[in-house]
C-alpha positions in Angstrom: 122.8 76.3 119.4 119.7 78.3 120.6 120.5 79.6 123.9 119.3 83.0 124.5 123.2 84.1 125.4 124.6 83.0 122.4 125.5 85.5 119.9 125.2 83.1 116.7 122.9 84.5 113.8 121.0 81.0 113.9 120.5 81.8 117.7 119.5 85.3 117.2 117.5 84.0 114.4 115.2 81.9 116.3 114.7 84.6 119.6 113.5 86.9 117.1 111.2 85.3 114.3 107.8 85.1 114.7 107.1 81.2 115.0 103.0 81.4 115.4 103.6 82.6 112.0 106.2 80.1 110.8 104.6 77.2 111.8 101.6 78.4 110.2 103.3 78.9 106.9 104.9 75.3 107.3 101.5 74.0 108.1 100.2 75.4 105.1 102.7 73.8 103.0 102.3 70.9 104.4 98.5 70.9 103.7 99.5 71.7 100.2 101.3 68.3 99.7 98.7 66.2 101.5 95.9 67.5 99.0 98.2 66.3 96.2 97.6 63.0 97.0 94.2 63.4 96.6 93.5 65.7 94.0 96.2 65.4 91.1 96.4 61.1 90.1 93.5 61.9 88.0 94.8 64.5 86.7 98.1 63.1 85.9 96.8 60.0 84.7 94.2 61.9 82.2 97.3 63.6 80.6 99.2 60.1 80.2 101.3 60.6 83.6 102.4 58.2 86.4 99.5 58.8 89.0 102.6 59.7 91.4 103.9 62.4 88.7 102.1 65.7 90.3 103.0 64.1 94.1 106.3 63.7 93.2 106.6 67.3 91.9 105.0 68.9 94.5 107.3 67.2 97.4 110.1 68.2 95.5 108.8 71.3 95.1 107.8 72.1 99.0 111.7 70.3 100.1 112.9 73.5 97.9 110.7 75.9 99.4 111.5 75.6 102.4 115.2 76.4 102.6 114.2 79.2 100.1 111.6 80.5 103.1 114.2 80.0 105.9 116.8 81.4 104.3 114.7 84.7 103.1 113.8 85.0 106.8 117.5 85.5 108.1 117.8 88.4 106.0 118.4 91.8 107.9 116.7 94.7 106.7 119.4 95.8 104.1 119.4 92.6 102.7 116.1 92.0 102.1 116.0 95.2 100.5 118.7 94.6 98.5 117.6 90.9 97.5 114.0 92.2 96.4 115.5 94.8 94.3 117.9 92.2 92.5 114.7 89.9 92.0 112.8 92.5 90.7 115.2 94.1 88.2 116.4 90.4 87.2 112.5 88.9 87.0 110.6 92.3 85.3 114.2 92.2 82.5 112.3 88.6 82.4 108.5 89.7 82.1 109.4 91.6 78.9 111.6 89.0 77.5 108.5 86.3 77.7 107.2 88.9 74.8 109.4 87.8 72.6 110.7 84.5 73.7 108.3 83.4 75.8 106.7 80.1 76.0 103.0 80.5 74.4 99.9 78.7 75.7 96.2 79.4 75.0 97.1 82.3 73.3 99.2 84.0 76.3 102.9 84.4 76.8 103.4 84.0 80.1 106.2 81.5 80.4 109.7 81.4 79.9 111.6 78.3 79.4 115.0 77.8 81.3 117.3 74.9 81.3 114.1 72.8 80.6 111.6 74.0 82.7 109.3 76.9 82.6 109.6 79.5 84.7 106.5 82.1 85.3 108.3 85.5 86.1 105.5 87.4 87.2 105.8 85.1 90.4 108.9 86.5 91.3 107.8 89.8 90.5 104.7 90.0 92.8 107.0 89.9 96.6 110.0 92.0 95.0 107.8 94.5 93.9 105.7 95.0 97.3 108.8 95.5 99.0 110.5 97.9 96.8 107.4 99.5 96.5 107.5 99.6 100.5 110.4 100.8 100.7 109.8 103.5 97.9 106.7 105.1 100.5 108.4 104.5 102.9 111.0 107.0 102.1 108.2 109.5 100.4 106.4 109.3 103.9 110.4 110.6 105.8 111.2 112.5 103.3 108.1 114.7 101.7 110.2 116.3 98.9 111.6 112.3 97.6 109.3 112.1 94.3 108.9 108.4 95.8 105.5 108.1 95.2 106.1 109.1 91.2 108.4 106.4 91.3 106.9 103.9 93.0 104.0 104.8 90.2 106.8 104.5 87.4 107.7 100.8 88.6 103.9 100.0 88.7 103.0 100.9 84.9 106.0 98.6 84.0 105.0 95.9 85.5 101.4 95.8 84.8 102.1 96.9 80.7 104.0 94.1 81.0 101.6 91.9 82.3 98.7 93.5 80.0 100.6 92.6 76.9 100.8 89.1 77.9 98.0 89.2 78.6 97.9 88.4 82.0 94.7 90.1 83.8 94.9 88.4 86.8 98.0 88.9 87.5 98.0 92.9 86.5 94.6 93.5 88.8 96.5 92.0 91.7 99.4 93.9 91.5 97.7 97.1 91.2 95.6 95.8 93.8 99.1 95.6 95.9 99.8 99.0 94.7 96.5 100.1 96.1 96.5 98.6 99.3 100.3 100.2 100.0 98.8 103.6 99.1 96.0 103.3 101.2 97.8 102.0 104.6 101.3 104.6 103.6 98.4 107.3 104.3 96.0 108.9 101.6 93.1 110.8 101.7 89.9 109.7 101.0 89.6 111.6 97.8 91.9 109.5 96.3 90.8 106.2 97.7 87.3 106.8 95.7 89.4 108.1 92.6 91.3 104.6 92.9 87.7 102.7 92.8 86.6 104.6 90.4 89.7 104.0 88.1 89.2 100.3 89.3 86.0 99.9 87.4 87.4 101.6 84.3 89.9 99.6 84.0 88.1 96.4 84.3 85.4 97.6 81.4 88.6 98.4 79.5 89.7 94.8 79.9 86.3 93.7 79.0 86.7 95.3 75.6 90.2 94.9 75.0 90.3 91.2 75.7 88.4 88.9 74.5 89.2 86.2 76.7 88.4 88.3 79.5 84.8 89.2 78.4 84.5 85.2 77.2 85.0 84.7 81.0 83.0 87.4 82.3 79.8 86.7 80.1 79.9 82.9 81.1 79.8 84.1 84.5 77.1 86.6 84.2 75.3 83.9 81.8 75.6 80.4 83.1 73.5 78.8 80.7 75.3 80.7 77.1 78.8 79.8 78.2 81.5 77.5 78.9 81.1 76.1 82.8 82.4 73.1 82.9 85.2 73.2 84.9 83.2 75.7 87.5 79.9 73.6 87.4 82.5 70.5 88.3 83.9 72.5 91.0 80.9 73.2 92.7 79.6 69.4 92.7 82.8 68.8 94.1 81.8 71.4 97.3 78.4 70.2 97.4 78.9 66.4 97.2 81.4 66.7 100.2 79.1 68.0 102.7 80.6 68.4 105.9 82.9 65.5 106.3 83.9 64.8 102.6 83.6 61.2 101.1 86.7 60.2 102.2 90.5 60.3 100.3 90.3 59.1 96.8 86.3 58.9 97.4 85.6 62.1 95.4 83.6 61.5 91.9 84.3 65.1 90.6 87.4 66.1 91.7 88.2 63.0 88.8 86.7 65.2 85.8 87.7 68.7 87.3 91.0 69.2 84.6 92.7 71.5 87.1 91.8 69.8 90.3 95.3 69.9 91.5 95.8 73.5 90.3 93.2 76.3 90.3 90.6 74.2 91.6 92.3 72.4 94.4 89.8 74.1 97.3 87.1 72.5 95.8 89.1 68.7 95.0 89.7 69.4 99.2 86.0 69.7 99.8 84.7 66.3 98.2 87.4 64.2 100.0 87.3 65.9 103.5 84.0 68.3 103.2 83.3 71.6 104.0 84.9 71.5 107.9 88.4 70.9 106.5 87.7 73.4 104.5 86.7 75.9 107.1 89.7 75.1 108.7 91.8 75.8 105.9 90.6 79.4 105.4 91.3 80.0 108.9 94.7 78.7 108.5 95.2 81.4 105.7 93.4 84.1 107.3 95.6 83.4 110.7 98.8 84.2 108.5 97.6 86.9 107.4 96.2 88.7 110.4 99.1 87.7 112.4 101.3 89.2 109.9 99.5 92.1 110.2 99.8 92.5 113.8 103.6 91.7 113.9 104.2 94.4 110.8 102.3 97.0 112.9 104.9 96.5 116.3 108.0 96.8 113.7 109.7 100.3 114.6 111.1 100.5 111.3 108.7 102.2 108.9 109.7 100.3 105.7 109.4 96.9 107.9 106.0 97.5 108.7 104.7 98.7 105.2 106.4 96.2 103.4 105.1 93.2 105.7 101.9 94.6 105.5 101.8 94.6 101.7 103.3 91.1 101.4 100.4 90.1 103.8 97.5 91.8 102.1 99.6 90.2 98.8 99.4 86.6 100.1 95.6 87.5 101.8 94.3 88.9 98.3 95.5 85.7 95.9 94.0 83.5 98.3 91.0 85.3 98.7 90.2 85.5 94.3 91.3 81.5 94.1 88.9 80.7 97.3 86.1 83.3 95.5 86.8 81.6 91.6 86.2 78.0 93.7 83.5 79.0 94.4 81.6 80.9 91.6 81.7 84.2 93.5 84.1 86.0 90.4 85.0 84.8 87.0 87.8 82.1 86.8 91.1 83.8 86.8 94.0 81.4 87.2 94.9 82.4 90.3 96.6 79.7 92.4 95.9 79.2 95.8 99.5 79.9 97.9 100.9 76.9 99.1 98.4 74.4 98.4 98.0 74.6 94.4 100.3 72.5 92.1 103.2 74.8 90.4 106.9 75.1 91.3 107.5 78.6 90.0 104.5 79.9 91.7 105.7 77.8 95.2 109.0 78.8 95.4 107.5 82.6 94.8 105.3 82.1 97.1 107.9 80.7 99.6 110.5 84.2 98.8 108.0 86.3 99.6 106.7 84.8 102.7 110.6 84.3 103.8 110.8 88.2 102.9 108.1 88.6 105.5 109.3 86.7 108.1 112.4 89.1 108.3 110.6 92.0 108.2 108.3 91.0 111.3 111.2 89.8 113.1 111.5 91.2 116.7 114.7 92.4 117.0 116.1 92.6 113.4 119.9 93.0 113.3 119.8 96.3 111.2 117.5 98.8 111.8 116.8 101.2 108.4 116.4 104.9 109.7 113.0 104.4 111.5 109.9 107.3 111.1 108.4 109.6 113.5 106.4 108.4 116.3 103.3 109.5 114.7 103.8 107.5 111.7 103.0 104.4 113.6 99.4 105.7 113.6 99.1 106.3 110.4 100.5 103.6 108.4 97.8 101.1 109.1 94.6 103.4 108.4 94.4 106.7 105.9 95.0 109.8 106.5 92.2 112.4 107.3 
């Protein structure tokens, strides 16, 4: 079935992904599901659950995400590009519907409700619209006179004025932070990378004013002591009463009063059962996909490959980093789950396309090649351009 000489796509599949980087992602998920059995009974027995309820969900959750990833990673060039763009019309029609329709909670619209369940589309949205947005400079950077870039500019105002009106900070800095980081590696000068920080910090005091919520969050951080801490204060006994080997599963005493210690907080539920060293471990887990993905996007001879693996790396590499910085009181909470390893089935399966969509773009020999660039592009799209 896997013989080098057979001509199958499951044989040509397996010569050519990258399975450091598979079996990293499955080991990730796999972590995610053994931390549910030690962070979410409490939780799930606080909100009048079966202790098993948030297990259940997130085994369920992983079985589906994996097929989703595998499948997403047999995709050839074309396809991929084709299935992101489907996603992303289908899944931004969906971020302005949850305007209207949308499922409220704590003031936000953010959910949509589907045959029962909710569905977050801004999940979806995030992979889809780093690879279209890939692809998009991709085709700027072969073909100067393509108003790509304008485009790919266009596409990022309606996502993020989606997201705004929600509101939804969190979400809209990271995907303009995804917009920023495939500017900068597609080849910019450095003008504009300090007109982009600039613009960065002007848009966050524009939040600040604009949203309360946001400035609630902000001042609690800046002031400890004139704001609600709670949940961060818990958090942080969690990390400190784990020390380096944890207590011990089920041991933990503040993972129990930490109300999203299977979600947002889950880092810090991992800390008090199996301390600081499993912790370590864990970071290096994530920061292994993500440099590896790196390195494989960079020996893709397809320009659009490498940007868009690139940008789905620094994606997944940036929404780990603000969960792993909100664990640990180094930026104000944001609601950010950590890939993988948080509790949530549309953010999961999300999670799961994009990292499938990544797979097939750092495959060696991809079955399709897109009309590749010039040699000297392959210096250029990892750094900015003089």
């Amino acid at each position: 079935m896997f013989a080098r000489d057979k001509k199958t796509p499951l044989a040509e599949w397996w010569w050519t992904i990258d399975k450091a980087l598979l079996g990293a992602l499955l080991l990730l998920l796999a972590v995610g599901v053994l931390l549910s059995f030690a962070a979410s009974p409490p939780v799930a027995e606080r909100l009048g659950f079966d202790s098993w309820h948030f297990i259940v969900r997130q085994a369920m959750f992983a079985g589906i995400a994996v097929p989703v990833m595998l499948g997403a990673s047999m995709l050839t060039l074309r396809q991929a590009r084709w299935v992101a763009l489907l996603t992303l019309v289908g899944f931004v029609i969906a971020l302005w519907l949850t305007l209207k329709i949308g499922v409220e909670n704590k003031g936000a619209r953010r959910w949509i409700s589907l045959f029962g369940q909710t569905v977050q589309p801004s999940e979806f949205v995030k992979p889809a619209f780093a690879v279209i947005a890939a692809w998009l400079f991709a085709e700027k950077m072969q073909h100067p006179f393509v108003p790509a870039r304008i485009l790919a500019f266009g596409l990022l105002v309606l996502v993020v004025g989606a997201l705004v009106l929600q509101p939804d900070v969190g979400q809209s800095g990271l995907t303009f932070a995804t917009w920023a980081a495939l500017l900068f590696i597609s080849g910019i000068s450095w003008l504009w990378i300090i007109g982009l920080g600039f613009g960065t910090i002007g848009l966050l005091f524009g939040a600040y004013a604009v949203f309360p919520h946001f400035a609630r969050r902000v001042d609690s951080f800046m002031n400890p002591d004139g704001g609600n801490t709670y949940q961060v204060n818990k958090a942080l006994n969690s990390l400190l009463e784990g020390g380096w080997f944890g207590r011990g599963p089920g041991e933990s005493l503040a993972k129990k009063v930490i109300p999203d210690a299977h979600a947002d907080y889950v880092f810090s539920a991992a800390a008090g059962e199996f301390g600081i060293l499993f912790c370590i471990a864990l970071v290096g887990l994530i920061g292994f996909i993500v440099i590896r993905a790196l390195l494989s996007a960079g020996a893709q001879q397809s320009l659009f490959a490498r940007l868009a693996a690139a940008t789905l790396a620094i994606q997944f590499g940036l929404q780990s980093a603000i969960n792993l910085a909100v664990n640990l009181n180094l930026m104000p909470p944001k609601g950010m789950t950590l890939p993988f390893v948080s509790y949530g089935g549309t953010s999961m399966l999300a999670v799961a396309f994009g990292m499938g969509l990544m797979l097939a773009f750092t495959r060696k020999k991809p079955e399709e090649r897109l009309r590749t660039g010039l040699p000297a592009y392959r210096a250029s799209v990892l750094s900015p351009a003089e």
